[in-house]
N, C-alpha and C positions, 0 to 999 in steps of 0.2 A: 549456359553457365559460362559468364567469359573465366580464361584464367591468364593474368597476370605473369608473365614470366620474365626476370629479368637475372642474366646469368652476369654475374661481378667476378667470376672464378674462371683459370684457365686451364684448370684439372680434367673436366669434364665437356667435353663438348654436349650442346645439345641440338636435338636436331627437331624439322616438324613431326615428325613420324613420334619422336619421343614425346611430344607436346598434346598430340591426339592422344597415345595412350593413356599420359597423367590425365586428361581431362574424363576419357569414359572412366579412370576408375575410381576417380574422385563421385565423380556422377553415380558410380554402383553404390558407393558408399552411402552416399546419403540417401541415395533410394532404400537403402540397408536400414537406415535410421529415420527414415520415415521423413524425408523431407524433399523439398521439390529444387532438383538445380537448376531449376530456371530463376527460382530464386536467393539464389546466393553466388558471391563473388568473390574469387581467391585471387588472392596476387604470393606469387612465390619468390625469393632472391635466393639465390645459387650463391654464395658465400665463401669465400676462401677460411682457413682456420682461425687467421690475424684477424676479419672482421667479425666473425663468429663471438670469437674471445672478445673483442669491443665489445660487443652487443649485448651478449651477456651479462657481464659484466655492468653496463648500462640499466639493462632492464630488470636482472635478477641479482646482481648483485652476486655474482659468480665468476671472479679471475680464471677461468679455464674455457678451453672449447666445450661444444656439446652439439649434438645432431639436430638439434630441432627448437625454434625457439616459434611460438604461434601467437598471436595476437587477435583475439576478437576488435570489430568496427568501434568499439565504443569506450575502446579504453585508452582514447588520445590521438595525438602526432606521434606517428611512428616513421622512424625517418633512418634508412641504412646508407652507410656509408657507402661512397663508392663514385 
């Protein structure tokens, strides 16, 4: 399961060791839910609160930040700032 990681933020370092972990526990998860990561693909953006708030805002139509904003493959050009 590749994953996508692209940090646009400079709150948080990330490092590979942090990268390895996201990917087994994304991997437990969906063995959790009964699906196979070899087939599936995540790309994750690491997001300061200002582009967060764009985004939002953009896609939900919510002027504020928020933790978590997720898109499935089939719901367009999803394109972050940065």
């Amino acid at each position: 399961m590749p994953v996508d990681l692209v940090n646009l933020q400079e709150k948080l370092g990330v490092s590979q060791e942090m990268l390895a972990h996201l990917e087994r526990a994304v991997g437990v998860g969906l063995i959790h839910e009964g699906l196979d990561p070899a087939a599936v693909e995540l790309s994750i953006a690491l997001v300061d609160d200002e582009q967060i708030c764009t985004l939002n805002k953009r896609y939900r139509g919510t002027d504020a930040p928020t933790n978590v904003l997720s898109f499935s493959m089939g719901s367009g050009d999803i394109r972050v700032p940065g």
